[in-house]
Each structure stands twice: as structure tokens, then as C-alpha cells.
C-alpha positions as CSV (number, residue, x, y, z in Angstrom):
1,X,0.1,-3.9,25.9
2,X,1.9,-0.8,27.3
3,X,1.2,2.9,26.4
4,X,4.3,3.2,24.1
5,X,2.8,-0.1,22.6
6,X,-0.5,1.3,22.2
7,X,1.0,4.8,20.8
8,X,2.5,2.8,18.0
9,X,0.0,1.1,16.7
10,X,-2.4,4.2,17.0
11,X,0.5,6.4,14.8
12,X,0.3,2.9,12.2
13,X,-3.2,2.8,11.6
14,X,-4.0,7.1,11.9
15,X,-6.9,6.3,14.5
16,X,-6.6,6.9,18.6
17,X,-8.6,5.1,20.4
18,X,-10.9,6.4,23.5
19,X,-11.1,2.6,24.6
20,X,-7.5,1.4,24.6
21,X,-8.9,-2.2,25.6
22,X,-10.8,-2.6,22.3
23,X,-7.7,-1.8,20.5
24,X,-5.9,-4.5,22.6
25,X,-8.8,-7.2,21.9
26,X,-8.1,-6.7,18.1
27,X,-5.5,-8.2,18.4
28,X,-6.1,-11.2,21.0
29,X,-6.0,-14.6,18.9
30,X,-8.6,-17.1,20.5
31,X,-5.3,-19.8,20.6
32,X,-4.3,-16.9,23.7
33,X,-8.0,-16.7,25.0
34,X,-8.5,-20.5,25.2
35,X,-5.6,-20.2,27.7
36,X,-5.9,-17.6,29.2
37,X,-9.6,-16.5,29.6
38,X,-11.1,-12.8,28.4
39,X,-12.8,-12.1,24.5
40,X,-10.5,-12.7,21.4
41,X,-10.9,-10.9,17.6
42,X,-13.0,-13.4,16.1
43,X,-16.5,-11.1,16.4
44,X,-14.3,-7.6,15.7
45,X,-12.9,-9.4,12.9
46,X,-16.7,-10.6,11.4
47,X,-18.0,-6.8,12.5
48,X,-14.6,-5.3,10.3
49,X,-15.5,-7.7,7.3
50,X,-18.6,-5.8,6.8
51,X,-17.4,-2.6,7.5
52,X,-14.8,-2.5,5.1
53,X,-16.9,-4.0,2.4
54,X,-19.7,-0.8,2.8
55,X,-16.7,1.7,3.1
56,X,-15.0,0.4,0.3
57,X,-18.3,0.2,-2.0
58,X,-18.8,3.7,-0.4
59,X,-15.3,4.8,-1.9
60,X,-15.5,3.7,-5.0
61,X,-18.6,5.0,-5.6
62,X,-17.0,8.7,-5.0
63,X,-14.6,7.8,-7.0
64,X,-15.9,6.8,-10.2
65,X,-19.4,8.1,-9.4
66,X,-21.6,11.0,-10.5
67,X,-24.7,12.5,-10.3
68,X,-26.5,13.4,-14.1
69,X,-28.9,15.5,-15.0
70,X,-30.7,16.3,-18.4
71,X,-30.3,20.1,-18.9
72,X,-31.9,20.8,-21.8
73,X,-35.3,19.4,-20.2
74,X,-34.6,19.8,-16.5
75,X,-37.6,21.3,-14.6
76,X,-36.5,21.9,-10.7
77,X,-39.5,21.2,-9.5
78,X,-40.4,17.6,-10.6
79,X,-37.2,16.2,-11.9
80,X,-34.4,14.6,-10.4
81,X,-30.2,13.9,-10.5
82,X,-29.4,10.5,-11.8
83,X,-26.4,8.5,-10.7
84,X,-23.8,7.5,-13.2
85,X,-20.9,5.8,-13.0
86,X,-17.5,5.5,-14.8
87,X,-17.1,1.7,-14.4
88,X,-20.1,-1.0,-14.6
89,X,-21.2,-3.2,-12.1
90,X,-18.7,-6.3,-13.2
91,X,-15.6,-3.4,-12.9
92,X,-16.7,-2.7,-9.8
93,X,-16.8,-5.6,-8.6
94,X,-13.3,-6.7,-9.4
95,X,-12.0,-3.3,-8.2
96,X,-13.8,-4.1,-4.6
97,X,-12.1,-8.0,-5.0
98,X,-9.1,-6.3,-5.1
99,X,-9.5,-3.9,-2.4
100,X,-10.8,-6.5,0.3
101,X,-8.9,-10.1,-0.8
102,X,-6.8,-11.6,1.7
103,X,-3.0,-10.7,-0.1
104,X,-4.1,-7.2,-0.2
105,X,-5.0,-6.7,3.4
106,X,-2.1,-9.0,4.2
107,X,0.0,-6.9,2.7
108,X,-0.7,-3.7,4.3
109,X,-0.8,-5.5,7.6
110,X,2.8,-6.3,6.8
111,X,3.5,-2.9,5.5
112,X,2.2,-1.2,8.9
113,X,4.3,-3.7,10.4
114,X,1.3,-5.0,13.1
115,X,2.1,-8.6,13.6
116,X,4.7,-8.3,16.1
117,X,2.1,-7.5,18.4
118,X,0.0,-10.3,17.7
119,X,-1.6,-11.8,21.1
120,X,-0.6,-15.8,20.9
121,X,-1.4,-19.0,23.0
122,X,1.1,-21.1,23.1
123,X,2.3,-23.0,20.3
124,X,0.3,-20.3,17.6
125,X,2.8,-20.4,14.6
126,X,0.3,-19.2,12.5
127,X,1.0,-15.8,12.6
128,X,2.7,-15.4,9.2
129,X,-0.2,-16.5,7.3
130,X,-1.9,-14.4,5.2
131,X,-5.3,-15.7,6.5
132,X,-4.2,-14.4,10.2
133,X,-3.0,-10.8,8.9
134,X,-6.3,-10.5,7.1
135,X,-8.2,-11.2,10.3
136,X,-6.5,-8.6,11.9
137,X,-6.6,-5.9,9.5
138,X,-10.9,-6.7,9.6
139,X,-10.2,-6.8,13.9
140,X,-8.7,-3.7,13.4
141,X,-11.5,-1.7,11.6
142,X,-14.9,-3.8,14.0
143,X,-12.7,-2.3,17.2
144,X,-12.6,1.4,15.3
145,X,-16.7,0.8,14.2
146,X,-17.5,-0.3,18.2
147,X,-14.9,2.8,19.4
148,X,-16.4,5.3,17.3
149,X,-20.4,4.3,17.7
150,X,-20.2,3.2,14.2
151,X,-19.1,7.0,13.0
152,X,-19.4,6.8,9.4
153,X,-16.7,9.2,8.4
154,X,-14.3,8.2,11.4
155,X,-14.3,5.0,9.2
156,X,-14.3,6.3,5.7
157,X,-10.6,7.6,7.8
158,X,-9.5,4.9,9.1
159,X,-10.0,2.5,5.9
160,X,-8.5,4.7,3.8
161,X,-5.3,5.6,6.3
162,X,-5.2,1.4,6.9
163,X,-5.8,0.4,3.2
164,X,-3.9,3.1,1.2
165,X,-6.8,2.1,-1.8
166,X,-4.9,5.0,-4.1
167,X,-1.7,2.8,-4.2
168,X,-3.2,-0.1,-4.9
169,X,-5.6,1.3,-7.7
170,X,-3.2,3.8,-9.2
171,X,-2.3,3.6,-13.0
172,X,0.8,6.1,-12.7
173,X,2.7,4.7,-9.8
174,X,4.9,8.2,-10.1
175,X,1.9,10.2,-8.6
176,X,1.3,7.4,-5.8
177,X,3.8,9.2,-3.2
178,X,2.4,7.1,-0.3
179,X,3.5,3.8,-1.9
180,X,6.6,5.3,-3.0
181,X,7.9,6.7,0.2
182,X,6.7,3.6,1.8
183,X,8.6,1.2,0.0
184,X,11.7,3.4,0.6
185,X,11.6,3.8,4.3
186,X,11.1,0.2,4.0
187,X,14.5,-0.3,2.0
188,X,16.9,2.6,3.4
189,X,15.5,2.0,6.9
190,X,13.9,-1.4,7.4
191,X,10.5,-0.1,8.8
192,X,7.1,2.2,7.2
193,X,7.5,5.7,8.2
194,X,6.4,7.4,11.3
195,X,3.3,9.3,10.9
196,X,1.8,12.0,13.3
197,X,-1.6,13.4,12.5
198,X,-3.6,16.7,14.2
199,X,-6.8,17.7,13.7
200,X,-6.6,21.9,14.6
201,X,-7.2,24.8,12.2
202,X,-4.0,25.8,9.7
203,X,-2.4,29.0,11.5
204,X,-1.6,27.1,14.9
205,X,0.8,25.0,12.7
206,X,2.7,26.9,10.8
207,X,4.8,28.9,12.9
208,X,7.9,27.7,15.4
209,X,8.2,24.7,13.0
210,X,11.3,23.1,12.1
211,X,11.8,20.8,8.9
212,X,10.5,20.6,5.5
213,X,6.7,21.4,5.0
214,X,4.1,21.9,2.5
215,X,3.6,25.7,1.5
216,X,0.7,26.7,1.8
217,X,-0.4,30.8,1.5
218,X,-2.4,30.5,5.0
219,X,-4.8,33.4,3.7
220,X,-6.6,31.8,1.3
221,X,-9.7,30.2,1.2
222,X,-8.1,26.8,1.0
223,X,-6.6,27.2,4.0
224,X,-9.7,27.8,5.9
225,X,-10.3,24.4,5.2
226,X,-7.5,22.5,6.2
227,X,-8.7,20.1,9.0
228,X,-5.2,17.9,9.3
229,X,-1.7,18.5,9.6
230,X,0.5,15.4,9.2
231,X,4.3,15.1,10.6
232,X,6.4,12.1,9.2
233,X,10.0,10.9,10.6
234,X,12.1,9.2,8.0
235,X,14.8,9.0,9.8
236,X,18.7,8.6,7.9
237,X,19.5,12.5,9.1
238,X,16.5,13.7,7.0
239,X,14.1,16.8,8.3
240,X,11.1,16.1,9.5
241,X,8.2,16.5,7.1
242,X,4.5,18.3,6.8
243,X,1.9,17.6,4.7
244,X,-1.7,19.4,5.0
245,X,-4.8,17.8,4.3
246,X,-9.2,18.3,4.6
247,X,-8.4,14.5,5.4
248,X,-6.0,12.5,7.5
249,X,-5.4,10.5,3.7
250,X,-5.1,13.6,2.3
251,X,-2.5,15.0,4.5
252,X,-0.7,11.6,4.8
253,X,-0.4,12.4,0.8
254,X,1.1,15.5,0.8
255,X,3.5,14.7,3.3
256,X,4.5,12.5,1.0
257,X,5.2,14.0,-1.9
258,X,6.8,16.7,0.2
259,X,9.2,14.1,1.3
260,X,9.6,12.4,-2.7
261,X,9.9,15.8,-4.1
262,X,13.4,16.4,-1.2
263,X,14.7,12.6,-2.1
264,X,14.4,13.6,-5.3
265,X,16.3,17.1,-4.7
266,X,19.1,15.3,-2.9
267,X,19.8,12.3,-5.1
268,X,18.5,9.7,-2.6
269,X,15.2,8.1,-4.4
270,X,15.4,4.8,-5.4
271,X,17.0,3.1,-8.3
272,X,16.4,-0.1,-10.2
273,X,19.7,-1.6,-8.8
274,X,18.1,-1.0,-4.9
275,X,14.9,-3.5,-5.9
276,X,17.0,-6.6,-5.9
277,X,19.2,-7.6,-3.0
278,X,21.2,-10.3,-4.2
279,X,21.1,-11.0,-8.6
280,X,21.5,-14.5,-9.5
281,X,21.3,-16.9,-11.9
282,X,18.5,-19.1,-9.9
283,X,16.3,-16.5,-9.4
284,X,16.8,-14.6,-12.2
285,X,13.9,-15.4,-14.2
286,X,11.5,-14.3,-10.8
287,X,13.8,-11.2,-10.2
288,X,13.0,-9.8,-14.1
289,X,9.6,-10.6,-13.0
290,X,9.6,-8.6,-9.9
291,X,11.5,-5.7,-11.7
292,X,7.9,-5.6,-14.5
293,X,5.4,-5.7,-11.9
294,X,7.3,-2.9,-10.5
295,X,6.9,-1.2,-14.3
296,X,10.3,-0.8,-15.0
297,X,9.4,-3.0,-18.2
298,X,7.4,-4.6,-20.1
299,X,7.0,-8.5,-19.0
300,X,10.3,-10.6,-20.1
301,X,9.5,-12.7,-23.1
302,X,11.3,-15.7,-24.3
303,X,11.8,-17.7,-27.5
304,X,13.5,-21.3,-27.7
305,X,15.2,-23.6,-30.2
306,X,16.1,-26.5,-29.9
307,X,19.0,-28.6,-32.0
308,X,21.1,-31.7,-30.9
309,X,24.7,-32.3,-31.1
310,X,26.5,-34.9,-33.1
311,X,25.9,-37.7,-30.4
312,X,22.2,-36.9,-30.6
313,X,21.6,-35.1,-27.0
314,X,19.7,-32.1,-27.0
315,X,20.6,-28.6,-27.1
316,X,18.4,-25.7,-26.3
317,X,19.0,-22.1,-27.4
318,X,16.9,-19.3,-25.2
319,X,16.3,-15.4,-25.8
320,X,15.2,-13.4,-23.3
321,X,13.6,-10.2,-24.9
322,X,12.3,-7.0,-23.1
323,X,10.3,-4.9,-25.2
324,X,11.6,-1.6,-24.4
325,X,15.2,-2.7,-24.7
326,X,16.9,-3.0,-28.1
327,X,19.4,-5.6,-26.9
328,X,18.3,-8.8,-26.1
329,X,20.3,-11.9,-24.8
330,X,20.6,-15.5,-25.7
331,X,22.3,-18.5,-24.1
332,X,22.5,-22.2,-24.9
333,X,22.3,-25.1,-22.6
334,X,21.4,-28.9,-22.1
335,X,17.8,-28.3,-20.7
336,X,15.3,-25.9,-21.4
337,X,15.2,-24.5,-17.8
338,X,19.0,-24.0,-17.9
339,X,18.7,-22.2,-21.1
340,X,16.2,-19.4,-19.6
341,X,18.2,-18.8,-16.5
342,X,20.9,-18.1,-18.2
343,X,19.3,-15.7,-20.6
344,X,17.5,-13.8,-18.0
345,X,20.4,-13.9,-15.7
346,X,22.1,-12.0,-18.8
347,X,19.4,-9.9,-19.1
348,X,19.0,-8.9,-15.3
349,X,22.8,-7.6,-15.2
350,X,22.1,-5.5,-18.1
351,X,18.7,-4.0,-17.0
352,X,20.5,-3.5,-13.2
353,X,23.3,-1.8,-14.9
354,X,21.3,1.2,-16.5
355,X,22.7,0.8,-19.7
């Protein structure tokens, strides 16, 4: 790896690394150690596993966590805070599955756009399974634990910057501005954004800057303190942006929603016809899919019927229904697979056309 290689990756994941060759390791398959000699992943990746587990726990827990106390019998002296928490232990549980499962960290590997610089041996294809991107997401974080002397909060950072939990446990995917204005730069521009993160007190930021920033009144208390100052390049003749933060995922956030909140201004945010590239009839029964899990709508569902003609062969009738739609649409065919293409194929071009 080179130093604009290395500079890359550090902006992707929000962490700099004082030893450049543990970042380089992280990403060494054995298949290219084998060959070629020197350490692979495979120990960063097991160290990684387990430090994502006890930072995740460790996040959800300030999340949903809190500490009780009984104040109508609480004596200072001899009693003591409780913990309490908003979800039980089978919740939790299925909210750290989520966190940590392979498609998850795949994902996000995918989103910071990392595999390209996968270290191969010779005839590795394997680098567009999930399994391989969640190995290196885990590589990633044992490197940062081993770089950092195992610094808790550097950690808490670098999971959080790496994972983006708040857009993958968010109810209201309108407040999620990270996710948002990822999946945009990913559209308009083919790539995440570019991120640049400083840790320096507020004033030394503020002044000589040219874009679109945060305001923040830099005599209050609130400002004193501010820790991070985040810088994001979107490209497509946009400003650059500035987001402040007492974190590096806090100030990723505002940057953010700075950036949503000046789409939104100039008429560039997303619509529902940008989410599919090509509408068709073979795919239209996935596409309405995609478009719900999205929460543009409720799930499609369908009702059939079935009749013959007068030489006996079967004929199916299909309606495709949305549930926050009035219309709905119906089409006939020979099979019962036909039938529900056709339907939802009807029903994608209305739902694309904003009616």
C-alpha cells in the first residue's frame, strides 16, 4: 500500500493509524501470505470479533440503559443506583445479532467501499463474499484494538464511525442523515462521501472557512465542548460541508444533516423514481419489494383467482394491492407467476410515477 492508499482508507473508517503496517496486515488474506511470506488477518480478524461484540454490548447498553434509584427511601449513605433497561435480555440480544451478523458488516464494508484493496494470492476469487468482507470489517477493528493499546473509547470511535449502528437501528429513517446522504453520494456519484475529521477546540475552525457549515454560537457552553470538526466532499459542484461534534459519530452526523438539509434547499434529494434503475416486468415483483423495505409502502400484497376458459385451460386473475394506495391493479394470465408480474409491473409504474 502507498500513502494516498493508506490516507483513504484512514478518511473511510475515521481512525489514523500510528502503525501504518497494522493497517496494511488487516487487510492481507492468508491465500497472499501462503505465497508470499509475512502475517495475514486471520488473528486481527478473531481479536476484532471480540472487540466489536464488547463495544457493541457497551453501546447498547447507553442506549437503552439507565441507572434507578428509589427516592422516596434513598439513604446516601447505604444505598445504591440500580441498572435498568428499556429492552430485556432476549431484545438485546437480537438487537446485538443484528449489529454484528455477517450481511450487516458486509454491507458497511461495501458501503466504505474497502475491498478493492483487499491483499490476494493468486487465484483468490473470494473476495465478493460476504464471509470475506466480514472478516475484514473484524481485521479492521483487532488492528485499531493492537494500534491503540486496546484504548477503550478510541474503539467505542472507531465502531461506531465503521458500523453507523444509528442507521441500522433507526425507526424514522428521515432523522438517520448518515444513511441518507450515503446512499445518495452512492447514486448521484457512484462512491460514499469523503469525510475529514479534527480533533482541536471550536474557535480555530470557524474562521477563514469556505462552504456550508453547522452554526454554532461559539460562546456558549456547548461549544466549549466540541472536541470534532468534520469536513465532507460530495462532490457534483456542491460546497463543502461542516458538521461539529463531542464525537467523531457525532460530528459525522451533523455534517450530515447539514448536507440533507442543502439537498433538500436545492431540489436535489432523492426521489422514489432514483431507487430503481431499470423497471421491468421480471423484476417487478423484487423491485416493489425493494421500494417497502425502503418504507415508501407498506409490503405489496396479492390476491388470486383462478377460472378456465371454454377449452378447460386455466386462467389466473392477480391484484396487486399497496395499502396506502387507493388504486390497485389487476392482470390475467395463463400461470400464476405471469399473473403477479404483470400486476406488480402495473403497480411499479404507478408508484414510480408519483401519482
Amino acid at each position: 500500500m502507498d500513502e494516498n492508499v493508506f490516507e483513504t482508507i484512514e478518511q473511510r473508517i475515521g481512525y489514523q493509524f500510528q502503525n501504518r503496517d497494522l493497517l496494511q496486515q488487516a487487510f492481507v488474506r492468508r491465500s497472499y501470505s501462503q505465497e508470499n511470506g509475512g502475517e495475514d488477518n486471520e488473528v486481527l480478524e478473531f481479536i476484532g470479533d471480540k472487540v466489536l461484540d464488547l463495544v457493541v454490548v457497551k453501546l447498547l447498553t447507553e442506549k437503552y440503559g439507565y441507572m434507578l434509584r428509589d427516592c422516596n427511601n434513598y439513604d446516601p449513605i447505604s444505598d445504591y443506583d440500580e441498572f435498568g433497561c428499556e429492552k430485556n435480555e432476549a431484545e438485546l440480544t437480537e438487537i446485538k445479532k443484528l449489529l454484528v451478523q455477517k450481511k450487516t458488516l458486509a454491507q458497511r464494508i461495501d458501503s466504505l467501499q474497502l475491498v478493492p484493496y483487499l491483499i490476494v494470492g493468486n487465484g483468490d476469487h473470494a473476495t465478493s463474499q460476504d464471509s470475506v468482507k466480514e472478516d475484514l470489517f473484524e481485521a479492521i477493528i483487532g488492528a485499531i484494538a493492537i494500534d491503540t493499546n486496546w484504548n477503550m473509547s478510541e474503539l467505542q470511535n472507531a465502531v461506531e464511525f465503521m458500523l453507523n449502528p444509528d442507521s441500522i437501528l433507526a425507526s424514522d429513517m428521515h432523522n438517520n442523515y448518515v444513511a441518507l446522504i450515503e446512499k445518495w453520494s452512492l447514486q448521484k456519484c457512484g462512491h460514499t462521501p469523503l469525510y475529514h475529521i479534527d480533533e482541536n477546540r471550536y474557535p480555530r475552525w470557524y474562521d477563514g472557512f469556505k462552504g456550508t457549515s453547522q452554526s454554532i454560537n461559539s460562546y456558549s457552553e456547548s461549544a466549549n465542548e466540541i472536541k470534532f470538526h468534520c469536513l465532507m466532499n460530495l462532490g457534483n459542484n456542491l460546497p463543502i460541508f461542516r458538521g461539529f461534534g463531542k464525537s467523531k459519530q457525532e460530528a459525522r452526523h451533523k455534517v450530515c444533516e447539514v448536507a440533507y438539509k442543502e439537498l433538500e434547499k436545492r431540489g436535489l434529494l432523492l426521489s422514489i423514481r432514483d431507487e430503481i434503475a431499470n423497471p421491468n416486468k421480471d423484476d417487478a415483483i423484487n423491485q416493489l419489494q425493494t421500494l417497502a423495505r425502503r418504507h415508501y409502502f407498506s409490503i405489496p400484497t396479492y390476491v388470486f383467482k383462478q377460472s378456465y376458459d371454454k377449452d378447460g385451460n386455466p386462467i389466473w386473475l392477480c391484484e396487486c394491492h399497496i395499502k396506502e394506495k387507493s388504486n390497485y391493479f389487476k392482470a390475467t394470465a395463463s400461470s400464476k407467476k405471469e399473473s403477479k408480474k404483470a400486476a406488480a409491473y402495473d403497480m411499479l409504474q404507478y408508484v414510480l410515477s408519483g401519482e
